[in-house]
N, C-alpha and C positions, 0 to 999 in steps of 0.2 A: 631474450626468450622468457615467457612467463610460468612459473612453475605452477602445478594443481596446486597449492595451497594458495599461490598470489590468485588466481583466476577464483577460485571460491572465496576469499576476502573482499575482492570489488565486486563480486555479487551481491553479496552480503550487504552491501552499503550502499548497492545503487537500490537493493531492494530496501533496506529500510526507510532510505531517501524519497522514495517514490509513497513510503506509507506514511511518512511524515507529511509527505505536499498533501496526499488523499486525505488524510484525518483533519489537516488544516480545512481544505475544501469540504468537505463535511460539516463542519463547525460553520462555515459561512453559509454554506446550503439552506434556499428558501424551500422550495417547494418541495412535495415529498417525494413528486417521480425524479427530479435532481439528486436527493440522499439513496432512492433504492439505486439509481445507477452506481454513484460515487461509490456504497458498499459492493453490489456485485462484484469495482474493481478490485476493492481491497481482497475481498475473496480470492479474488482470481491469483492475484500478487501473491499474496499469504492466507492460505486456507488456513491456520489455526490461530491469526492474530485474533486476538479479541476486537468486537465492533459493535459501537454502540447500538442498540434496537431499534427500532424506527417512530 
């Protein structure tokens, strides 16, 4: 069984994990309706990460 601190730890790192792959995809991102999507997700994921402007 998983305790409240183990369940907010793999949150934690599936969330950064996913802001990692987005930030990577961004950085490959051609076009600009491609980067507003990619950013919306970040938003969504992590509202206070920082993201580069468009």
């Amino acid at each position: 069984m998983r305790t409240q601190t183990d369940r907010e730890r793999i949150r934690r790192q599936t969330r950064k994990r996913k802001l990692r792959y987005l930030r990577r995809r961004l950085e490959k991102a051609t076009s600009q309706a491609e980067r507003r999507r990619i950013i919306a997700k970040i938003k969504r994921v992590s509202p206070t990460a920082p993201v580069p402007d468009l």
